[in-house]
N, C-alpha and C positions, 0 to 999 in steps of 0.2 A: 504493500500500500504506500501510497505516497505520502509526504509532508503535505499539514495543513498549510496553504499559504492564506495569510490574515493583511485585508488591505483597510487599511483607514484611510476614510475621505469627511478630514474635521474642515468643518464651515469655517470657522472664527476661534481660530487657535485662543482668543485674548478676553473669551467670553468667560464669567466665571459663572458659577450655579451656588448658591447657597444649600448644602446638602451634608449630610453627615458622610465623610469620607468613607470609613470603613466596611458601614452599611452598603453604600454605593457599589466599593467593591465586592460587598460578597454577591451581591445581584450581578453583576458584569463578570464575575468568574463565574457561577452559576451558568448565565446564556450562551460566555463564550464556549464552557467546558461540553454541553448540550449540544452545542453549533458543532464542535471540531467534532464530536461522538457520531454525531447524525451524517455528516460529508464524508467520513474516514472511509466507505467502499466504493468512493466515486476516483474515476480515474484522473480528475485533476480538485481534489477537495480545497473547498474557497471559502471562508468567511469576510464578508463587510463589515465595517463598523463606521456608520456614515453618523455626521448630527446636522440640525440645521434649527434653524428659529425663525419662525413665523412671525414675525417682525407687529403687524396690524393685530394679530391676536396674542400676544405673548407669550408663545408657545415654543416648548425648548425640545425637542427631539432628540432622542438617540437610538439610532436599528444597527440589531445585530443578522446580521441576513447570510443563510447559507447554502449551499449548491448541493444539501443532502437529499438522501429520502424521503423526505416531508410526514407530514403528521395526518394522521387516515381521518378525516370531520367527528366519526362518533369519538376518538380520542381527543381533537382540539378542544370541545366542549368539556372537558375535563380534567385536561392537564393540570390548573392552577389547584384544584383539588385538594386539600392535605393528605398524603401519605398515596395517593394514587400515583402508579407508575406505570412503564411499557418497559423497564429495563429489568433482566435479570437479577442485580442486584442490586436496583433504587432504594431508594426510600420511600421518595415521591413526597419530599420534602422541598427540594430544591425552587419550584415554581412557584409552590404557594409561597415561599418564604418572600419570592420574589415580590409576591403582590402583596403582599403585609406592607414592605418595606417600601415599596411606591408611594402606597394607601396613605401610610406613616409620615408621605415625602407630599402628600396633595398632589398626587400623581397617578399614572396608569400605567400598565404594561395588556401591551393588545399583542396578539400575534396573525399572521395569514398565511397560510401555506399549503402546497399543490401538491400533492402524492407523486411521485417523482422526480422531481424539482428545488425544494428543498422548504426551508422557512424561513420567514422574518418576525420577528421578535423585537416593537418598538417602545421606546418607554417615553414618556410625554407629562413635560412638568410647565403651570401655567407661572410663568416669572414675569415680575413687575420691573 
């Protein structure tokens, strides 16, 4: 299997976000850890990690989007879930914890993804 290649395409390197760091990261290793798991049997596995802000609505983005297997619809509806998993040896902690720590942030975590294709995974926080 190949190496994951991880491309960042940051808007506004100088934008800051009022956020509790730690938290932040354990959400961003969470998606990225998810992303590189889900791409790993493609023949060139790719994650994005783009951000951008909606300037008129003050909205802060950041998607982690990947070129994996994607997520089958009856399981998207359930992923954020506590303790629900599709991995052999989940928890099925990881996502919900995601969206606690959004929720926590006055924020969201949405995902869309195509069963062959891969997913995106975006979080969105309203900044003044």
């Amino acid at each position: 299997s190949s190496k994951v290649r991880y491309i960042y395409k940051v808007e506004d390197e100088s934008r800051k976000l009022m956020i509790d760091r730690s938290q932040m990261e354990q959400v961003l290793i969470n998606l990225l850890k998810n992303a590189s798991e889900a791409c790993m049997g493609q023949p060139n596995p790719e994650v994005v990690i783009e951000t951008a802000y909606e300037e008129e609505k003050h909205i802060f983005r950041l998607s982690v989007k990947d070129n994996g297997c994607g997520i089958l619809p009856e399981v998207q509806e359930r992923i954020f879930i506590p303790f629900f998993t599709t991995k052999p040896t989940g928890s099925g902690i990881g996502l919900s914890l995601c969206k606690q720590i959004m929720a926590l942030h006055g924020g969201s975590i949405r995902v869309t993804s195509q069963e062959g294709k891969g997913s995106c995974f975006t979080l969105k926080w309203v900044v003044k």
